[in-house]
C-alpha positions as CSV (number, residue, x, y, z in Angstrom):
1,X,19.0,7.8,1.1
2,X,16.4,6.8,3.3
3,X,15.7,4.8,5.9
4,X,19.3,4.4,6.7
5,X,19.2,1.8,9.1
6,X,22.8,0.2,8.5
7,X,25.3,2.9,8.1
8,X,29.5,2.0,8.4
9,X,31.5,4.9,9.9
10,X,35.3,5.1,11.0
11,X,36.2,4.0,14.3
12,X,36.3,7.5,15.4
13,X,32.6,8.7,14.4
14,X,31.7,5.3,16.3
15,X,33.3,6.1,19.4
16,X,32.3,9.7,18.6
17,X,28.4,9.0,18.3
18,X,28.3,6.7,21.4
19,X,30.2,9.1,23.7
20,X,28.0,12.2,22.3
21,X,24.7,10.3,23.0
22,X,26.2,9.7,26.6
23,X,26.7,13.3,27.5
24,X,24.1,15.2,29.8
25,X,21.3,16.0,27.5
26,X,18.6,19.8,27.9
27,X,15.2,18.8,29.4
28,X,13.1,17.1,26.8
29,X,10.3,17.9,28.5
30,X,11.3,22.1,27.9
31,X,9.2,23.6,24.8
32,X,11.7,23.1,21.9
33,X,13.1,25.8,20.1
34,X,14.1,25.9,16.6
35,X,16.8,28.1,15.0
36,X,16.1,31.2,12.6
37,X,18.4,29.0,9.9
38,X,15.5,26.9,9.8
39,X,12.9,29.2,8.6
40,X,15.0,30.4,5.7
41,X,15.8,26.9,4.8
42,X,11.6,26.4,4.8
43,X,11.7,29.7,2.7
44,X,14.0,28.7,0.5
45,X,13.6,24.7,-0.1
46,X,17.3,24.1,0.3
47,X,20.2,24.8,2.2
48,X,24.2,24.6,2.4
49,X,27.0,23.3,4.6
50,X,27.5,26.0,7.3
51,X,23.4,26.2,7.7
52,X,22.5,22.3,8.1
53,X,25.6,22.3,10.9
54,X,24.2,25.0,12.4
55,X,21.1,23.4,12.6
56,X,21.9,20.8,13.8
57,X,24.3,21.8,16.5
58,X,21.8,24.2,17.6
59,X,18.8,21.7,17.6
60,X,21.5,19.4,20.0
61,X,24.6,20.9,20.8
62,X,25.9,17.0,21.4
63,X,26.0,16.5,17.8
64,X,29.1,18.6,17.6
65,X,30.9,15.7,19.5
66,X,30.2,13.4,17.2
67,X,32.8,13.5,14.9
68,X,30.4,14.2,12.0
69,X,31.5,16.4,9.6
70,X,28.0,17.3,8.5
71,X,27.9,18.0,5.1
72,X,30.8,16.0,4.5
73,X,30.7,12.7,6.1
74,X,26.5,12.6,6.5
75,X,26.8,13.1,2.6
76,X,28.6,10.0,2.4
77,X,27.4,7.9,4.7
78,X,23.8,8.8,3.9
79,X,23.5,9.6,0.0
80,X,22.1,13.3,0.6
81,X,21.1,13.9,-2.5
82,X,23.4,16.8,-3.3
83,X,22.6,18.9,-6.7
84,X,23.5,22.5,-7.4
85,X,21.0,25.5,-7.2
86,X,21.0,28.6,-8.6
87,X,19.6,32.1,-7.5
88,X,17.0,33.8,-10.0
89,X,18.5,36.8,-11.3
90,X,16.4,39.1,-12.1
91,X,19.3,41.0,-15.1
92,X,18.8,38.8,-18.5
93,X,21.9,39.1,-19.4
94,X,23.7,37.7,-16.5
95,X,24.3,34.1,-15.8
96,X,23.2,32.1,-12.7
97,X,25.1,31.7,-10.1
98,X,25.0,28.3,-8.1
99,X,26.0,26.5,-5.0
100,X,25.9,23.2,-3.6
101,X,22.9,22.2,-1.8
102,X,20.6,19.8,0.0
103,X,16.9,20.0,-0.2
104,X,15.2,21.2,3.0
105,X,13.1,17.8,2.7
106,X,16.9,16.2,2.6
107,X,17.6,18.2,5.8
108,X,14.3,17.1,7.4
109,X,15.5,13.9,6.7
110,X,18.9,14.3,8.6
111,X,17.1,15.6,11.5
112,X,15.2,12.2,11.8
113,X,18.4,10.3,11.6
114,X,19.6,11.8,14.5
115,X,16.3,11.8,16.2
116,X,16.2,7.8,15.6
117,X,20.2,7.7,16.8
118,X,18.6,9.3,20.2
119,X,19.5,12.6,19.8
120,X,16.9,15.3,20.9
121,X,17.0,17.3,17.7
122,X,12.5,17.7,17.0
123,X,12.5,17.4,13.8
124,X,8.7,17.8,14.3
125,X,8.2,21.4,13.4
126,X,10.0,21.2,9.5
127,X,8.2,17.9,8.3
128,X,5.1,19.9,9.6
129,X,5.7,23.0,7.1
130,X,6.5,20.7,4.6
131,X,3.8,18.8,4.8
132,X,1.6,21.2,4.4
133,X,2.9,22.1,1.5
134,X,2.8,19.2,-0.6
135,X,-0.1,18.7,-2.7
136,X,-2.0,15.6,-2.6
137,X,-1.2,15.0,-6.5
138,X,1.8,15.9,-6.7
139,X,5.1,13.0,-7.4
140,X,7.2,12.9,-4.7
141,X,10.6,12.1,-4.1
142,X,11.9,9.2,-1.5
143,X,12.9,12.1,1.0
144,X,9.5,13.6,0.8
145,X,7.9,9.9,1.5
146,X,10.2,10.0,4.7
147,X,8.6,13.2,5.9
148,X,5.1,12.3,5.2
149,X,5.5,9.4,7.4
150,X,7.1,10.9,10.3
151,X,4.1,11.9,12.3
152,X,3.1,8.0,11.9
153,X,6.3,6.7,12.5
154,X,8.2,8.8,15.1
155,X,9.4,6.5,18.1
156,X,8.5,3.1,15.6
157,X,11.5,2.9,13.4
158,X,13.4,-0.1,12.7
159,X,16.6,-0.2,15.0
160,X,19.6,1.9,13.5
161,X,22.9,0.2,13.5
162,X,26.6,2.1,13.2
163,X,28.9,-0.5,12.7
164,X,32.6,0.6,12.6
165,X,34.9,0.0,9.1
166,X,37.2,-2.2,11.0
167,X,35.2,-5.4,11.2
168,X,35.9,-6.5,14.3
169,X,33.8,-9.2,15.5
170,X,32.2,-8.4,18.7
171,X,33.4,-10.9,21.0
172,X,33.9,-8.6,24.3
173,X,30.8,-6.8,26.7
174,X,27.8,-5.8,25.6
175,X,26.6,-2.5,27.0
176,X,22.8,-0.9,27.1
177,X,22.2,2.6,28.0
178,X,19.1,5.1,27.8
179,X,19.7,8.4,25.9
180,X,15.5,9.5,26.4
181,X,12.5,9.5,25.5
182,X,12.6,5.4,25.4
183,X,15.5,5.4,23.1
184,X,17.9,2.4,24.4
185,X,21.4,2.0,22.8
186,X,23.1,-1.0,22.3
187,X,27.0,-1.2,22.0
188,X,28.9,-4.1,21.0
189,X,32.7,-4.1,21.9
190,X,35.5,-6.3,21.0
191,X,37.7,-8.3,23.1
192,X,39.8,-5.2,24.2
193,X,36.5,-3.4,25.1
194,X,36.6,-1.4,22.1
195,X,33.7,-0.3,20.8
196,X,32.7,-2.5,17.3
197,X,28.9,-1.2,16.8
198,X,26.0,0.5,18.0
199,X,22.3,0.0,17.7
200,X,19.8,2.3,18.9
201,X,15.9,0.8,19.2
202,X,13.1,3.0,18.9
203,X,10.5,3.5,22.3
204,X,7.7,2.0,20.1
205,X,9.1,-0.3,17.7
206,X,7.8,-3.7,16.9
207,X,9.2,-6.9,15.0
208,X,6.8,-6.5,11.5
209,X,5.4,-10.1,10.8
210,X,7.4,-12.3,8.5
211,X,6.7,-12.6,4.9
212,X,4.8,-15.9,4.1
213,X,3.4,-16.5,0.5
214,X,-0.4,-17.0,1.0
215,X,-2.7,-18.8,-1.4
216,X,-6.6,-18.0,0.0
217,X,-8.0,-21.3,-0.2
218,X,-11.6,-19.3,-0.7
219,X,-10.8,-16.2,-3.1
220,X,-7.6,-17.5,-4.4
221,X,-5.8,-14.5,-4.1
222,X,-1.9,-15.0,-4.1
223,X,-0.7,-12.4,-1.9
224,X,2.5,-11.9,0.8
225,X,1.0,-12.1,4.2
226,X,3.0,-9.1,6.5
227,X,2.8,-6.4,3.6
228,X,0.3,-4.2,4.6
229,X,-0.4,-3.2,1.0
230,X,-0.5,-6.6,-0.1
231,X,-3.2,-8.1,2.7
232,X,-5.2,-4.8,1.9
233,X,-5.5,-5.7,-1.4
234,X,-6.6,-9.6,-0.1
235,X,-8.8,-8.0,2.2
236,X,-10.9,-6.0,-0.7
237,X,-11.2,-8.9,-3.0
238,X,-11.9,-11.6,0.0
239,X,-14.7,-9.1,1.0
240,X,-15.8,-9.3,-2.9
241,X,-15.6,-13.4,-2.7
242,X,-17.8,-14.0,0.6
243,X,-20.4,-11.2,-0.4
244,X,-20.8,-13.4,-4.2
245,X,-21.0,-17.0,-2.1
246,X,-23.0,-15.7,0.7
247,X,-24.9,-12.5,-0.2
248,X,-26.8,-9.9,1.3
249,X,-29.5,-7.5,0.9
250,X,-28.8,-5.0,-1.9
251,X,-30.8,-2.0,-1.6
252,X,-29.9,-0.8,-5.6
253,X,-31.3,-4.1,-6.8
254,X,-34.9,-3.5,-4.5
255,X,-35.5,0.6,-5.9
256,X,-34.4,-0.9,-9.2
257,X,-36.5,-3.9,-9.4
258,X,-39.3,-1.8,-7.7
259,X,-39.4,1.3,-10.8
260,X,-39.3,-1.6,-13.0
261,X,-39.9,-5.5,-13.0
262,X,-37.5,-6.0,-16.0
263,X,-34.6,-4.2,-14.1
264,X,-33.0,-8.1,-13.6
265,X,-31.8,-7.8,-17.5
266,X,-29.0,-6.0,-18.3
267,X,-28.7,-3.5,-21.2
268,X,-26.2,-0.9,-21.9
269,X,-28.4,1.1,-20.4
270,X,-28.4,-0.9,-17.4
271,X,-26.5,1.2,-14.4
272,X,-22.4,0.2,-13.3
273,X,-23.4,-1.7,-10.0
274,X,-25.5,-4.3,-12.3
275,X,-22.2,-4.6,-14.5
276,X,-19.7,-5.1,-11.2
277,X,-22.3,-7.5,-9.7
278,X,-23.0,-9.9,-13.0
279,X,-18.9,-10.3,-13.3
280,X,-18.3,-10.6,-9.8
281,X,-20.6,-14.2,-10.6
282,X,-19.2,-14.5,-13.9
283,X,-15.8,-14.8,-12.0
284,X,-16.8,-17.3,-9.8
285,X,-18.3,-19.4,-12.3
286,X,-14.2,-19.3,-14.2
287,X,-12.9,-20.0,-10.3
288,X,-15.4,-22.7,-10.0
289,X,-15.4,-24.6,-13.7
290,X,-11.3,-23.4,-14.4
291,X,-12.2,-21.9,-17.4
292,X,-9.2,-20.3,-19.5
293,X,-11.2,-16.5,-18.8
294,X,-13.9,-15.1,-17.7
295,X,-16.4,-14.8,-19.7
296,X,-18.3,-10.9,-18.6
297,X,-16.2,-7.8,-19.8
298,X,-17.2,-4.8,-17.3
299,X,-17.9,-2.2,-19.4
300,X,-17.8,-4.1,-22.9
301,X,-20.5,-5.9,-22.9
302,X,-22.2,-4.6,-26.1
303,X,-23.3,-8.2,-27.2
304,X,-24.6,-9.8,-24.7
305,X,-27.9,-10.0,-22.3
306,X,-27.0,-10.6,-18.6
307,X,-29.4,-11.5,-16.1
308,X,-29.8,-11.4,-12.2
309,X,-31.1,-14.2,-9.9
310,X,-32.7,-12.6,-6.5
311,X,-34.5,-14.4,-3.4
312,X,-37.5,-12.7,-1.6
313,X,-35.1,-10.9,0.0
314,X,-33.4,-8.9,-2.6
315,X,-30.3,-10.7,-2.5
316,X,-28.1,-11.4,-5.7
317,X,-28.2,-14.9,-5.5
318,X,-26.8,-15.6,-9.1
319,X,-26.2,-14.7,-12.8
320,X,-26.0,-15.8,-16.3
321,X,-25.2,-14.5,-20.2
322,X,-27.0,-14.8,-23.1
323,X,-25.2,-14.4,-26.4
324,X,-25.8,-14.6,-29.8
325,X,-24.9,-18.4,-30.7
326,X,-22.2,-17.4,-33.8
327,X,-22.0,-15.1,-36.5
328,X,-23.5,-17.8,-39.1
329,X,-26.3,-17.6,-36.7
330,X,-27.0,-14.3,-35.6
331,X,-30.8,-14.7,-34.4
332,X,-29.7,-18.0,-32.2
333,X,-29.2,-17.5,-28.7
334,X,-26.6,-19.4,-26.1
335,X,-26.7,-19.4,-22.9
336,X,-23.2,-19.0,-22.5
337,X,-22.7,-19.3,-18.3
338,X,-25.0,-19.8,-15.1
339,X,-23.8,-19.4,-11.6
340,X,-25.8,-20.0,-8.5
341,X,-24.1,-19.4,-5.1
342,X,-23.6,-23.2,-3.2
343,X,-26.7,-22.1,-0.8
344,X,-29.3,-21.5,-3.6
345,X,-28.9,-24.2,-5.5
346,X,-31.8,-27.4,-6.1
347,X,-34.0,-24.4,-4.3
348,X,-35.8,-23.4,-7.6
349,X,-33.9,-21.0,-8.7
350,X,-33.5,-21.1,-11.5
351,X,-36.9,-23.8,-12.5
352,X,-39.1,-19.7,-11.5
353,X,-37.1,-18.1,-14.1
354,X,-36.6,-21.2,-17.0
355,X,-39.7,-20.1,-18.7
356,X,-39.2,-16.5,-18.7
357,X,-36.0,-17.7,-20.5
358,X,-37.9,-19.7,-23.1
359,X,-40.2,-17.1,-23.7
360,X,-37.8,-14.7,-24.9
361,X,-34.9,-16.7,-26.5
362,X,-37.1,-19.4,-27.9
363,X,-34.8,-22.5,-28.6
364,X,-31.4,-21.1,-27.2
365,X,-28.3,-23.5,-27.0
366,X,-26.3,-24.2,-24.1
367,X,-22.5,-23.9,-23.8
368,X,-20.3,-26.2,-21.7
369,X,-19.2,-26.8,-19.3
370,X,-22.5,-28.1,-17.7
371,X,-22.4,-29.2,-14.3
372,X,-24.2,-32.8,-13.1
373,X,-27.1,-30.6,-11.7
374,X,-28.0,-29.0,-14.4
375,X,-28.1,-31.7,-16.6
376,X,-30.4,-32.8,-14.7
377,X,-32.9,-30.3,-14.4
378,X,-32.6,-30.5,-18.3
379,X,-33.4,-34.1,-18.5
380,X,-36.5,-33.6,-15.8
381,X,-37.5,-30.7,-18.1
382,X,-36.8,-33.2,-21.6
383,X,-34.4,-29.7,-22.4
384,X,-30.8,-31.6,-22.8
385,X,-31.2,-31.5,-26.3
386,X,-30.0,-27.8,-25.9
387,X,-26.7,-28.6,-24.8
388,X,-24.4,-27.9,-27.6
């Protein structure tokens, strides 16, 4: 149903709309008032024909120039979502009796449509009651999404467009006009000055930004620039790429490394940051080498030995995995990856921890790939023979 930006009417709700929205309109400025209809409709969750036109036509009395037959056409030309309800009886033995009806979300809906045509209808005061009565968890429907976003969106709306059935092709004047509050109205007329369409713009509306496919060239990410959920989404894991390639202080590793000197070495008993933080590196060692995967599991890591590389500073500054080298050799280690960020590397590194290394894995292999630098640090510590 919603947003209805592009709706075709007859010729006669065209002209209809666009003389109504001309008429002298009440203050806007005056406190509005809504009618009693709409507090039973709030009560109840849905309404029927004679109660949304009376809403309506109360809410604007211009709307009953429009040529709208509101339950009628409006169900048509916006796909209210029409379903029968029934009364609870309260006698077991008799059946239900029902009635066509609109959900009082669906007439919330309505009175934004007209609000957005430029008609001074407030549908501020029902999207506020139902608002505050939908839970946070529960599944909503799309009308419900509309009035969520009203506050946000009121006066912001794309443009809506009426366009008559006939199909003329506009060809003749084009007129502008204000209806209040900011709202401007376009029509389009024909060569005989007939009207042909209408669009009505919003006081605060702006063009979204295109589209555009987007590779980062730094995290990689493949997202659609101008989707707001989609640059989000860039923005979290960009945030996660520059903190791995340039980090900073990290207060959990300093109280952990202070309690206990060993705290470097993940365990399973190690705590979820140290997990995050070893495959954050073990992911930029796969975006670095192009490995097939990569090669730290958060979570399910019940083999392996990870390890954390820190400056002075308390910075994470790198990681690597130990695993055991193969089932035929369970007490041989590899070390299976090593990643330095690009600022910390041929600073020593890794030659303050080597022995450490050697000390407690004894004769571990290395897996490929090995990059030039390390296999030179190997050769200057006669250690290339590990290489697998």
């Amino acid at each position: 149903m919603f947003p209805a930006n592009y709706v075709t009417v007859s010729q006669n709700e065209l002209e209809g709309v666009i003389n109504a929205l001309r008429m002298p309109d009440r203050d806007r400025s005056a406190p509005s008032r809504h009618p009693p209809e709409l507090d039973k409709i709030i009560k109840h969750g849905c309404c029927d024909e004679d109660q949304l036109e009376n809403v309506l036509i109360f809410m604007n009395p211009r709307i009953d120039h429009a040529h709208f037959d509101p339950f009628d056409d409006l169900a048509k030309h916006l796909e209210l979502d029409k379903r029968d309800a029934f009364q609870q009886n309260s006698h077991p033995d008799e059946g239900p009796v029902g009635y066509t009806m609109i959900s009082a979300a669906t007439v919330a809906c309505v009175m934004i449509w007209f609000e957005r045509l430029g008609f001074n209808v407030n549908p501020a005061f029902i999207c506020g009651k139902l608002v505050a009565a939908i839970s946070p968890e529960k599944f909503v429907t799309q009308e419900e999404i509309t009035v969520l976003r009203y506050a946000a969106k009121r006066y912001a709306t794309a443009p809506v467009t009426l366009q008559s059935k006939n199909r003329r092709f506009p060809h003749g004047q084009r007129t502008e006009f204000d209806v209040g509050a900011g709202y401007r109205d376009v029509v389009e007329n024909d060569d005989a000055g007939v009207p042909v369409s209408l669009e009505v713009h919003a006081p605060n509306y702006t063009e979204p930004k295109p589209h555009t496919g987007v590779k980062c060239d730094m995290c990689l990410m493949n997202y659609v620039s101008g989707i707001p959920s989609d640059e989000h989404q860039h923005n979290i894991e960009h945030r996660k790429v520059v903190t791995t390639l340039k980090p900073v202080p990290s207060r959990a590793l300093r109280r952990a490394v202070s309690e206990d000197p060993e705290a470097v070495w993940f365990t399973q008993n190690s705590p979820n940051w140290m997990d995050i933080a070893i495959f954050r590196r073990a992911k930029a060692f796969k975006r670095e080498f192009k490995t097939d995967f990569i090669q730290w599991k958060t979570g399910d890591e019940f083999d392996a030995t990870g390890f954390l590389f820190h400056d002075d500073d308390f910075r994470i500054v790198g990681a690597c995995c130990f695993r055991p080298a193969s089932n035929e050799q369970p007490n041989v280690t590899r070390l299976d990856w090593i990643w330095i960020c690009p600022e910390m590397r041929r600073a020593g590194v890794l030659s303050k921890q080597w022995d450490r290394f050697r000390k407690r894995f004894g004769e571990f292999q290395i897996e490929p790939p090995v990059s030039r630098a390390m296999q030179s640090f190997l050769q200057k510590r006669g250690d290339e023979h590990l290489i697998r």
